[in-house]
C-alpha positions in Angstrom: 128.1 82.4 129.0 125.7 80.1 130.6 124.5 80.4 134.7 123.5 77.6 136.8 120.0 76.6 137.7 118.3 76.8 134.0 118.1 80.4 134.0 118.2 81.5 130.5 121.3 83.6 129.7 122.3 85.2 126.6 124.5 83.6 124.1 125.9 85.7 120.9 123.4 88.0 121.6 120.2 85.8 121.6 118.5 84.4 125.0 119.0 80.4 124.8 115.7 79.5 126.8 115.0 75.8 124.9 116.2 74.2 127.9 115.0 76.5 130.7 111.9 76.5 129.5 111.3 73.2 129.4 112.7 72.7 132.8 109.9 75.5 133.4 107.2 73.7 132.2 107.7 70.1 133.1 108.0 71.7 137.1 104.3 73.1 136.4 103.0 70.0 135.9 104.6 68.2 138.1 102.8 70.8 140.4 99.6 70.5 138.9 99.7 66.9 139.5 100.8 67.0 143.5 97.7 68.9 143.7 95.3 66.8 141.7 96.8 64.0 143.6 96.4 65.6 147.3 92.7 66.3 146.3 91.7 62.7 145.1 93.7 61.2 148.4 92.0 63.4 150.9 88.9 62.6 149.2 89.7 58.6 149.8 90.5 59.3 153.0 87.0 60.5 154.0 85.2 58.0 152.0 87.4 55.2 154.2 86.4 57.6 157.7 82.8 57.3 156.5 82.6 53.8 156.0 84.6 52.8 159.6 81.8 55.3 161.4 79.5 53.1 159.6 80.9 49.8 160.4 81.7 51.1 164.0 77.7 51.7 164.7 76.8 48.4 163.7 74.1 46.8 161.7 70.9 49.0 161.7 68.0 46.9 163.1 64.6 47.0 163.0 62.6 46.0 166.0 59.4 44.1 166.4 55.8 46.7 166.7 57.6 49.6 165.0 55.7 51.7 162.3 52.3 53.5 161.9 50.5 50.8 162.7 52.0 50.6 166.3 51.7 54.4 167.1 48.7 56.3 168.1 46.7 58.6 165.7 43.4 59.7 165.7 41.5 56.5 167.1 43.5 54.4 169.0 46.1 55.6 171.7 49.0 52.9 171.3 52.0 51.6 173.4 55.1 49.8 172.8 57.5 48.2 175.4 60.2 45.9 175.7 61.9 44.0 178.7 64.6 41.8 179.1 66.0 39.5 181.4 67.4 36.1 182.5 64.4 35.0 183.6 61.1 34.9 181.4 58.4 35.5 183.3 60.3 39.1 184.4 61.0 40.0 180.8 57.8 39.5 180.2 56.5 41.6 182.6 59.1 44.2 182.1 57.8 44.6 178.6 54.2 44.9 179.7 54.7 47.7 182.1 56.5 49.4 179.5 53.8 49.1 177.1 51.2 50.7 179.3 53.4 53.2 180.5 54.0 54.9 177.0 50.4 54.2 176.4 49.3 56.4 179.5 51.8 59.2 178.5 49.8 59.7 175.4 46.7 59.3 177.2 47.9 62.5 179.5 49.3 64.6 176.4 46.1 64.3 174.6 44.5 65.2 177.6 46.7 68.2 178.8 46.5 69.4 174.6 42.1 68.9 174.7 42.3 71.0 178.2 44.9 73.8 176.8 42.4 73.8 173.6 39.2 74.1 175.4 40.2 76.2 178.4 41.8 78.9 176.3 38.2 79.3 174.9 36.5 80.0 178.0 37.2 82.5 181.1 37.4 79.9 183.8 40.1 81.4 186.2 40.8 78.1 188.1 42.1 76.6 184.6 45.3 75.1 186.4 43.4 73.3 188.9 41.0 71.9 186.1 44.1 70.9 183.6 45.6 69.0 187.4 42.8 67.3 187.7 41.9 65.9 184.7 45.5 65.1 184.1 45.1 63.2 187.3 42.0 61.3 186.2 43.8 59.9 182.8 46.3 58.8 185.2 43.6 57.1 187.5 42.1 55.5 184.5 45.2 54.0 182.6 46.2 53.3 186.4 43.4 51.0 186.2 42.3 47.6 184.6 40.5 48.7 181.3 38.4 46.2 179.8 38.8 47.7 176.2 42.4 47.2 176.5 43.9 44.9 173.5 47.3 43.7 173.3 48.3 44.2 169.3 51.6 41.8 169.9 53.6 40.1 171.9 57.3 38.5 170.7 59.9 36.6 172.9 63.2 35.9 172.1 65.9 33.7 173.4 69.3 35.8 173.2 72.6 33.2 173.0 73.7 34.0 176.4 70.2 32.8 177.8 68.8 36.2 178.3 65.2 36.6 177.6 64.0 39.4 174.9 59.8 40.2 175.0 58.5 42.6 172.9 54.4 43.5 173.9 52.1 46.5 172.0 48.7 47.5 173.3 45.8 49.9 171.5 43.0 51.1 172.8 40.4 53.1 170.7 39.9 56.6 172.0 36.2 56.2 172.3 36.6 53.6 174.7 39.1 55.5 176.9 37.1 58.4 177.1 33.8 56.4 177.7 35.6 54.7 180.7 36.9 58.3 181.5 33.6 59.7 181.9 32.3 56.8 184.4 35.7 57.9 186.4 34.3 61.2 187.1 30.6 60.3 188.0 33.0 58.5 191.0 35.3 60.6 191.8 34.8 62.7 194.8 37.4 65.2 194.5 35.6 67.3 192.1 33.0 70.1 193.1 30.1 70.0 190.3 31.3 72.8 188.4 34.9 70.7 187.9 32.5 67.6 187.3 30.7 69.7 184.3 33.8 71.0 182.7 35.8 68.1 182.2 33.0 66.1 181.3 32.2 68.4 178.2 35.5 68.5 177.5 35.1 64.2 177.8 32.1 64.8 175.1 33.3 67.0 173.1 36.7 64.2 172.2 34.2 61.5 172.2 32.4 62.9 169.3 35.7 63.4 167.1 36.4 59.7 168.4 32.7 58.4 167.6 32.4 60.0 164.2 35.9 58.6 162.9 34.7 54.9 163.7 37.0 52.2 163.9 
């Protein structure tokens, strides 16, 4: 007697299992495969999700005055900007704001990192007042036409729909901004001569750094 579903039964006293075992066997594989073929179509699947994120964020692009050679370092305080507009003259002076403003933000975070340095080696107990101030007097200076200011670059660009693209960079060497810095503070009234003294040894202190590393 033989049962249904190719479960082996036993015939004259002996198991006949040739067919339900094969019918055993070809179900693992058929298994086996599923599986192997779920794994290489889920990995598919992300390779196609990576490459519409990709496609989705657009052509990477590099823009003009990017690099080391547009960023500061340890002689030249640098500045990038870029403006844009329908009207030329404006993107140009969009882009030349710019520059000058990212230029005087590393002017005042060199500053406020010299005062932090210097000031925690002393026992000065109006340090705030000293770190306001000379953060105030970078600000006056970059605030104010500098000679030794260079401009590195300037780019302009026509876009299709008639808007105006500029690109400006500007550098100037450390020395210089810390020379014009210490004329600043031989005019400026608001500091008591104590003040005065501090921030210009602080001043001297940079300048020799700036000095010895040339140009």
């Amino acid at each position: 007697m033989e049962l249904a579903f190719g479960i082996p039964t036993q015939k004259n006293g002996v198991f006949n299992c040739r067919q339900n075992c094969g019918i055993i066997f070809i179900n693992e594989t058929k298994t086996i495969v599923m599986k192997k073929l779920s794994l290489f179509l889920g990995f598919a699947l992300l390779l196609l999700a990576g490459c519409k994120t990709n496609a989705n964020l657009g052509e990477k692009v590099n823009e003009p005055f990017t690099g080391n050679k547009y960023e500061s370092n340890d002689r030249y305080f640098r500045g990038t900007g870029k403006g844009q507009s329908m009207d030329e003259n404006i993107s140009r002076n969009k882009a030349d704001l710019q520059a000058k403003k990212v230029l005087a933000q590393q002017v005042e975070t060199n500053v406020k990192v010299v005062t932090d340095q210097y000031l925690g080696e002393t026992e000065l107990n109006n340090r705030s007042e000293i770190t306001d101030k000379f953060q105030s007097l970078a600000r006056e200076a970059t605030n104010t036409q500098i000679a030794d200011l260079r401009k590195i670059g300037e780019e302009k660009y026509k876009m299709p729909d008639g808007t105006f693209t500029t690109y400006i960079a500007y550098e100037i060497h450390k020395r210089d901004m810390y020379r014009f810095m210490k004329k600043q503070i031989k005019l400026n009234s608001k500091l008591n001569e104590a003040e005065r003294k501090t921030i210009e040894d602080m001043i001297d202190q940079e300048l020799q750094k700036a000095e010895a590393l040339g140009d």
